[in-house]
N, C-alpha and C positions, 0 to 999 in steps of 0.2 A: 844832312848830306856832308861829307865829306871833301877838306878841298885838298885835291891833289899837291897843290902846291906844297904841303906841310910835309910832304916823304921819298921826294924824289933822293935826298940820299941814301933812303932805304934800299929803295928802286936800284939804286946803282950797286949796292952792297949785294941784296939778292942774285943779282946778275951776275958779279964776282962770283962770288959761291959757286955757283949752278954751271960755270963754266966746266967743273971736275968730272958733272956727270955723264954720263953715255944719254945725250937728248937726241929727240925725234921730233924732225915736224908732224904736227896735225894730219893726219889722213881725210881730204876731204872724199868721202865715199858715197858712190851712187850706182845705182842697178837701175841704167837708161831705160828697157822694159817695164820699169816701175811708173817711171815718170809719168806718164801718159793713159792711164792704164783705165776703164772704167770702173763702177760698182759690183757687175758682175764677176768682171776676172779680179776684182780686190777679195770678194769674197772665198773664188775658187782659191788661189794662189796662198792664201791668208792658212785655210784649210789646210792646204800641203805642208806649207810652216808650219804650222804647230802638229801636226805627224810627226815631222821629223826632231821639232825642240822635245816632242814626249822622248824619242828614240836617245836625243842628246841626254834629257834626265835621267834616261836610264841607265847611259853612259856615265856618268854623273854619281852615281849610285852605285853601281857592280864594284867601279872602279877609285871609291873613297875621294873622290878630286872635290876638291872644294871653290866653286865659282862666284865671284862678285860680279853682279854687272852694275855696272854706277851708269844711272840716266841725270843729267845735268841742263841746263837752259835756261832760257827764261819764264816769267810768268806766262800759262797758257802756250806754250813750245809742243805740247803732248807730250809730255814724260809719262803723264797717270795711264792714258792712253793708251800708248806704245806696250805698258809693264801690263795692262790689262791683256791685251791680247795674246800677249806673250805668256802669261798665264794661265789661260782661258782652260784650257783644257791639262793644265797640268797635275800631278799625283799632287793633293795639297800636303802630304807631308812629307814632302821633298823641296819646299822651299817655300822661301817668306819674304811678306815686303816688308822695308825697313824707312818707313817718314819720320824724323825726328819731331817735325814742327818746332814751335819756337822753345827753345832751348829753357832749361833752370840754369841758377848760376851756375852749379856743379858743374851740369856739361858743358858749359860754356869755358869753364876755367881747365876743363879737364878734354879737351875735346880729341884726340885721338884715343884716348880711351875709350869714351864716348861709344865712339866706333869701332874700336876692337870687341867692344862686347856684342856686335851687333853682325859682327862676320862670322861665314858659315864655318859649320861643323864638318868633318868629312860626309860625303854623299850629300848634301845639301846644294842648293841655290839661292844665294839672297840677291834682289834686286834694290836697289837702292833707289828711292824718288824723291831724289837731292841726297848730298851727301858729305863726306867730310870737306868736302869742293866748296859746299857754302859760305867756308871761312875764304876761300879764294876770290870771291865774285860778289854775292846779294850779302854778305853780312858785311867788309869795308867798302861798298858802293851805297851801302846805308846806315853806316855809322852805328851799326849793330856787334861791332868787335873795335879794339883799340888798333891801333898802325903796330904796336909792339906784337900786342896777339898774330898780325895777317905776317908780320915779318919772319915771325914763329915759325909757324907754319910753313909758308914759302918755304923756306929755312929747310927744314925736317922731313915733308913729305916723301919725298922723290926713296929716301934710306929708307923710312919708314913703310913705303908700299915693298920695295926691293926687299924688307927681313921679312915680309908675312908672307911673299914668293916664292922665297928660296927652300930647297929642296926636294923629296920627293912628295909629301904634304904640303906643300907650301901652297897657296889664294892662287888660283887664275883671277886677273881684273881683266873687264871687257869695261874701256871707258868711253861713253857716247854721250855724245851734248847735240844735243838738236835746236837749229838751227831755224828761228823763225823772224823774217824780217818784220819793221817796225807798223807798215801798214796792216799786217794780219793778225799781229800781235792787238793793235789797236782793238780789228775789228771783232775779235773772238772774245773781248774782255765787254766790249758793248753786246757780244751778242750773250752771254752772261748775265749782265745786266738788264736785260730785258727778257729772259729766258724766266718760265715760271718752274724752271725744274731746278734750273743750274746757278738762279741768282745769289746764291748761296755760297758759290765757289769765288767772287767777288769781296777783295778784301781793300781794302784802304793801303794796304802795301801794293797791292798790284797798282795800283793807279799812279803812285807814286814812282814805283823803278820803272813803268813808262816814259814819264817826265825826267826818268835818269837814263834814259837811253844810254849817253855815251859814257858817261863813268861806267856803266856796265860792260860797255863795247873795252873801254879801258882796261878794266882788270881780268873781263873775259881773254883778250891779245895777252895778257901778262903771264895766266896759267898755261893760255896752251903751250909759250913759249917756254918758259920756267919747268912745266909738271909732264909736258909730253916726252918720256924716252926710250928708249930702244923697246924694251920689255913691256912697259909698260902704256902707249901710244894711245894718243888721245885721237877718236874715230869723231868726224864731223858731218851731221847727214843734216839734208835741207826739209823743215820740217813745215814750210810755208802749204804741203796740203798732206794731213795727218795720212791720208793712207796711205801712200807712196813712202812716209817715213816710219809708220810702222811694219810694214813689210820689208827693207833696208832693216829696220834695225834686229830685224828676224834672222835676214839671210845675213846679217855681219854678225853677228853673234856664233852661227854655224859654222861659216865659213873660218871663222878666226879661230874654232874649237879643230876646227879638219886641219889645220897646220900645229897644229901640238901633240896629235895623240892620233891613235888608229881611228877615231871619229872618222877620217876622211872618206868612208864610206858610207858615210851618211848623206855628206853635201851632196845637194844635184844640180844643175844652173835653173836657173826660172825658166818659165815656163813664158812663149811670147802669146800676148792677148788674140785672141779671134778676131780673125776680121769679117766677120760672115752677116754681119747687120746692115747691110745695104745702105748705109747713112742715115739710119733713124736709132735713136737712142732711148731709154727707159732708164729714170732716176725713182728711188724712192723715199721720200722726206716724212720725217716723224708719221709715218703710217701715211703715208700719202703719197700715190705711186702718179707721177708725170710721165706720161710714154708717144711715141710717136714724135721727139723732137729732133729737131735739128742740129748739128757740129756748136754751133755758138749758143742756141738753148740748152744746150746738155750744159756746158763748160760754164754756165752761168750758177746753172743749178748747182753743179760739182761742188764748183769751190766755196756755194756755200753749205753743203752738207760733209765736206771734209774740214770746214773749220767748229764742226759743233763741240 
């Protein structure tokens, strides 16, 4: 680990810097509708999103744009998730997911490169799960890059996204970091570990940047203030119950295409839940449907079938 203490002059150098450029706070972004929402109308609602992300690919395509969406978080956040869905029914040769995992020296030493090879073509979509961002947050929160490397970076980014932007070719970035507090965070990393599907997805780092919470909280506050700007804005959705965050990060993805381009006849507003269930409720868990419950038996069940 990392002790902060050894780069707080860096800390103040970066800051100098970054004063030059056109920054943006964070966008924290929510679709209220969402919030609350059952399994039923997750599904309906889920549906209509990806209708309309295929209409956006095709947008995407006709019109040679080339899109990054970079998904960012913590361990177990639902980034894999959120990109699954968001995928689900798309033309698979119109776009690709990009996990680096853990790096060779080369990309390590080369790491905007890295990533330039890894951004889309025109007509493409690449979705990133984690991204050049990991030199911002999980790689100096774990001592997996040097204080010069993250200072690098800092340093660079902000120009560096700005020339792959510019002109009429130039990257759309949709940048979203989901957002999941420390108690769910916990609980989805045990329910992993006790899962005879998913114990796999359990790693010895994960367990570790839990016990690092706040140096993560640390350098997480550092990027959004440093790397969010005008152009380029860093969207922040609360990920504490995956469905609600995956369908946000459906509809901010559209929504942020429909202010750039003729897309905007694609957007449509959500759709609000039914209220037609007389207060009884129906969940269904790994093949196993609970029905007939109650407001607080539902909500019990929910949030644990939206942290699987």
């Amino acid at each position: 680990m990392m002790d902060l203490g050894n780069f707080t002059g860096t800390k103040i150098n970066i800051g100098l810097i970054r004063l030059k450029m056109k920054k943006a706070k964070p966008i924290y972004y929510s679709i209220p509708e969402y919030n609350n929402a059952d399994t039923s109308y997750y599904y309906e609602e889920k549906r209509r999103l990806q209708v309309t992300l295929l209409k956006v690919q095709e947008w995407v395509k006709k019109n040679n744009k080339r899109l990054a969406i970079v998904f960012e978080g913590r361990d177990a956040a639902g980034k894999g998730t959120a990109i699954r869905r968001i995928t689900q029914n798309l033309n698979t040769k119109g776009f690709k997911v990009f996990e680096l995992g853990v790096p060779n020296k080369s990309q390590q030493n080369r790491w905007f490169d890295t990533h330039l090879k890894a951004m889309p073509n025109k007509g493409e979509i690449v979705l990133f799960d984690r991204s050049w961002y990991s030199r911002a947050i999980i790689q100096p929160a774990m001592g997996f890059c040097s204080m010069e490397q993250y200072a690098y970076f800092m340093k660079k980014v902000n120009d560096w996204e700005r020339g792959l932007s510019k002109g009429k070719n130039g990257i759309i970035f949709i940048k979203i970091y989901l957002s999941v507090n420390r108690e769910n965070q916990r609980l989805r990393l045990n329910l992993r570990r006790s899962s005879e599907l998913k114990y796999w997805k359990l790693s010895k780092n994960d367990l570790e940047a839990l016990s690092s919470w706040h140096t993560f909280s640390f350098f997480k506050q550092e990027m959004f203030e440093k790397t969010s700007t005008k152009k380029n804005t860093w969207h922040i959705i609360n990920s504490d119950n995956k469905f609600s965050a995956t369908l946000i990060s459906m509809y901010l993805i559209i929504s942020n295409l429909s202010k750039k381009s003729e897309v905007n006849h694609i957007i449509c507003d959500p759709d609000l839940p039914e209220n037609g269930n007389k207060g009884k409720y129906t969940i269904k868990i790994d093949e196993v449907i609970f029905d007939n419950l109650n407001r607080d038996q539902y909500e019990l069940l929910y949030r644990i079938k939206s942290n699987e």
